[in-house]
C-alpha positions in Angstrom: 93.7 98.9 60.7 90.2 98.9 58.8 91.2 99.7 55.0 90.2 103.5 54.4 90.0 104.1 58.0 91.4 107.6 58.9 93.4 107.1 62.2 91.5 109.0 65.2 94.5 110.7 67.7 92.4 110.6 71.2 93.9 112.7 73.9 93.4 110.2 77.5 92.2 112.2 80.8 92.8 109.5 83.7 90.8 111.5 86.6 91.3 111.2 90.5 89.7 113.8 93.0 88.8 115.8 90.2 92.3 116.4 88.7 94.3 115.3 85.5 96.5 112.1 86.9 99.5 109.8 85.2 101.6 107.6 85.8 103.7 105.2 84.8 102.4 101.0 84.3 99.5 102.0 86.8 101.4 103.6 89.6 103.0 106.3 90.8 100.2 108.9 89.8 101.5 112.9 89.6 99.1 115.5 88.8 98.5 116.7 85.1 96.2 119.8 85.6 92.9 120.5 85.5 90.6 118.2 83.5 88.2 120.8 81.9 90.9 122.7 81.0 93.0 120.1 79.6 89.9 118.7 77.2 89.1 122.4 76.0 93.0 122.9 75.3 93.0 119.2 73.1 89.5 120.1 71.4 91.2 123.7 70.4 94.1 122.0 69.2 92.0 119.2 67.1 91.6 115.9 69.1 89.0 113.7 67.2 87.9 112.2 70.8 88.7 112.4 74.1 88.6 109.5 76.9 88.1 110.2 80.6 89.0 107.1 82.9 87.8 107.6 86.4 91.0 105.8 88.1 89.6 106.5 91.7 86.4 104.7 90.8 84.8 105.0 94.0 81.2 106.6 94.9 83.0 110.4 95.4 84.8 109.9 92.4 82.3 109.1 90.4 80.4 112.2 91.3 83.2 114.1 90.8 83.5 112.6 87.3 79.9 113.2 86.2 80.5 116.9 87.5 83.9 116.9 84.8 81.6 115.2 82.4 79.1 117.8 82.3 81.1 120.7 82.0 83.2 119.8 79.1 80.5 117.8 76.8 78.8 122.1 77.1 82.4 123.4 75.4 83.7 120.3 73.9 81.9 119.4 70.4 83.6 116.0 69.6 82.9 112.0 71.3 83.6 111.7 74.7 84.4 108.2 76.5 84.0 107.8 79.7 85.0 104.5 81.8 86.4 103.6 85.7 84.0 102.0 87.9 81.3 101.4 85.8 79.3 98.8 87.0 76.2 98.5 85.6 73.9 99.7 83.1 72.5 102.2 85.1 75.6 103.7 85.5 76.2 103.7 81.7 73.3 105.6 81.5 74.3 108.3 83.9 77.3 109.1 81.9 75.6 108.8 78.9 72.5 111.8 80.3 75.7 113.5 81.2 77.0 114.2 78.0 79.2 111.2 77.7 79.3 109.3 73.5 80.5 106.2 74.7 81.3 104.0 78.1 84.5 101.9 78.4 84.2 99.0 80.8 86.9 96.5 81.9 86.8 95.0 85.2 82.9 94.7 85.5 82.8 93.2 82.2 85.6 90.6 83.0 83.2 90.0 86.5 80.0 89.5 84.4 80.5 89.4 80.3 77.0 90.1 80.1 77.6 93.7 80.3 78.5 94.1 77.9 75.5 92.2 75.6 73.4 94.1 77.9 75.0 97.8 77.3 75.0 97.0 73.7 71.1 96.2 73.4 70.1 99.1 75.0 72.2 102.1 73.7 73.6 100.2 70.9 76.9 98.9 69.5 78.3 102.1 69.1 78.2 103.2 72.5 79.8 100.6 74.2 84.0 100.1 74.3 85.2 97.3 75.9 88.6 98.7 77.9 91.3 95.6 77.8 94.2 96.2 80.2 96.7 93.7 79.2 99.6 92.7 80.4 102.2 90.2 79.0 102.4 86.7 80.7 104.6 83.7 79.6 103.8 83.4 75.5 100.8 85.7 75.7 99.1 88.2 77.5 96.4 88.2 80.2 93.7 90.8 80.7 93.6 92.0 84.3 91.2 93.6 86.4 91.0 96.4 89.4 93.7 99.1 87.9 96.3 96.2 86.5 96.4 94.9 89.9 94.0 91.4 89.2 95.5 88.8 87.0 92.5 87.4 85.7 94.1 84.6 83.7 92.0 85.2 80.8 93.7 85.5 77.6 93.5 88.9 75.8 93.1 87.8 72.3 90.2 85.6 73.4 88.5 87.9 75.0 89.0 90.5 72.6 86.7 88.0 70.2 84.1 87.9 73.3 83.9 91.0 73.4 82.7 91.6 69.9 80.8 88.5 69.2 78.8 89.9 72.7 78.6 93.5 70.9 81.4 95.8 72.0 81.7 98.4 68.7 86.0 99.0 69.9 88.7 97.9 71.7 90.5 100.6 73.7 93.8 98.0 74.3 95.9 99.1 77.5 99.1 97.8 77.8 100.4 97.6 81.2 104.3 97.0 80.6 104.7 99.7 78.4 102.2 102.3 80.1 103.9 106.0 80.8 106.9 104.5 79.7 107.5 106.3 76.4 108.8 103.3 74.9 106.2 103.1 72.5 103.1 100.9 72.0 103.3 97.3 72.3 102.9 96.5 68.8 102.5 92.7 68.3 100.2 93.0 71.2 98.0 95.4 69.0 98.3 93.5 65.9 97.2 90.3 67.5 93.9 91.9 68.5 93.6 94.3 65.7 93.4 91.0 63.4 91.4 89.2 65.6 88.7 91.1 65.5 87.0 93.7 63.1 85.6 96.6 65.2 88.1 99.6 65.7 91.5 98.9 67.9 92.3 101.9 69.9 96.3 101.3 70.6 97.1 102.8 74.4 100.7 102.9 76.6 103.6 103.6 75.6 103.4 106.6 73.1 106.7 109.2 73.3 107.3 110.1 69.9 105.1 110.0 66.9 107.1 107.5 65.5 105.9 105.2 67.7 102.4 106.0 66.5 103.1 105.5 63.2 104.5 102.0 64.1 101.1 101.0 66.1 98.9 101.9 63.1 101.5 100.6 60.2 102.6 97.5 61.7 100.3 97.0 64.5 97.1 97.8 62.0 95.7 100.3 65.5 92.6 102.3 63.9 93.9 104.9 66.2 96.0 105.9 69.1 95.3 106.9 72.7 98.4 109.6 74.2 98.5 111.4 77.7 102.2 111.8 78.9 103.4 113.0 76.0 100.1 115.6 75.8 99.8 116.8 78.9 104.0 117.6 79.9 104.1 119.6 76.5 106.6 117.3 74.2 103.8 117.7 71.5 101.1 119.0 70.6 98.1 117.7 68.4 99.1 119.5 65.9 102.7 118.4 65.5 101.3 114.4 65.4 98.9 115.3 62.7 101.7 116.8 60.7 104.4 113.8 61.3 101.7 110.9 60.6 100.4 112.6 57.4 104.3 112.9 56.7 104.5 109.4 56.8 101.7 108.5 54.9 99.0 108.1 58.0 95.9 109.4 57.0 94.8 111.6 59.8 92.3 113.8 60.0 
């Protein structure tokens, strides 16, 4: 973690056909509500962000999206993310015009690294997170492509350090084996990264108990933490997070 950072707790829509989706390591999606709803409920409550991944990624879904997009960045007043299927700079500027803070790419900037130099000279650093969906192979881990179903063979922590040096301004680190688990992050997964590099780590899969969270920021120095399960089946609430992390000595906001 960045010393003095305050640790963000970002609330993660995954959106297919225009509903609320999760699952558990990529599959088995069951529906999670409606999206609009579900971002006004985690603003109310006091999310610092919110990330919406498009996980149908296709042409309708992506209108569909854009639609979701628009409607909550009118009654949603902190930084949106939005990332799933985008391919190109032109579509980071469509979610951008419609109301979007940031775009996370992963498999397009695996396909063609350039992306992400690209995204970064034109809307800046700041705009562009560079989604890692990692998954633990032999001694290390391997960022893979298309959902977590493409083993790219690329190493995580070395691409992590592409990603910055070509101008990503965060990490937003997936892991697969423990995703909608409730296990808890993959901390020496985060840690590896987090030191690697020195733009914000965003620590996602795995969170079931704010424990865990305080573990991924402690030990695995995460600048903050992505939840959904845990969120949207009612085990916690923002509110209850903020209160156990500042317990322990996590400076939330």
């Amino acid at each position: 973690m960045t010393s003095g950072v305050t640790v963000r707790i970002i609330p993660c829509l995954d959106v297919d056909a225009g509903r609320v989706v999760k699952g558990v390591r990529f599959r088995q999606l069951r529906d999670a509500g409606d999206p609009v709803e579900r971002a006004r409920c985690y603003y109310l409550q006091g999310a610092d962000e919110i990330v919406f991944l498009d996980v149908g990624a296709s042409v309708q879904s992506r209108a569909i999206l854009i639609d979701v997009v628009e409607r909550v960045s009118r009654e949603v007043f902190i930084p949106l993310t939005v990332g799933g299927g985008i391919r190109s700079v032109d579509d980071m500027r469509e979610v951008l015009r419609a109301g979007a803070d940031k775009v996370a790419i992963c498999t397009a900037a695996l396909r063609d690294p350039e992306l992400i130099s690209a995204g970064a000279r034109i809307f800046g650093s700041q705009c562009i997170v560079l989604s890692i969906d990692a998954q633990r192979v032999g001694s290390g881990w391997h960022a893979f492509a298309y959902g977590g179903r493409v083993d790219t063979g690329r190493d995580v922590i070395a691409w992590a350090i592409e990603g910055e040096r070509r101008g990503a301004g965060e990490i937003l680190l997936n892991s697969i084996d423990m995703d909608g688990t409730g296990q808890g992050y993959d901390v020496e997964l985060t840690r590896r990264v987090a030191d690697a590099v020195s733009i914000p780590v965003i620590a996602s899969g795995g969170a079931g108990h704010p424990d865990q969270m305080v573990d991924v920021v402690l030990h695995g120095h995460a600048d903050a933490v992505l939840l959904a399960s845990l969120l949207h089946f009612a085990q916690y609430t923002i509110p209850d997070i903020k209160r156990h992390l500042r317990e322990r000595g996590v400076p939330v906001r």
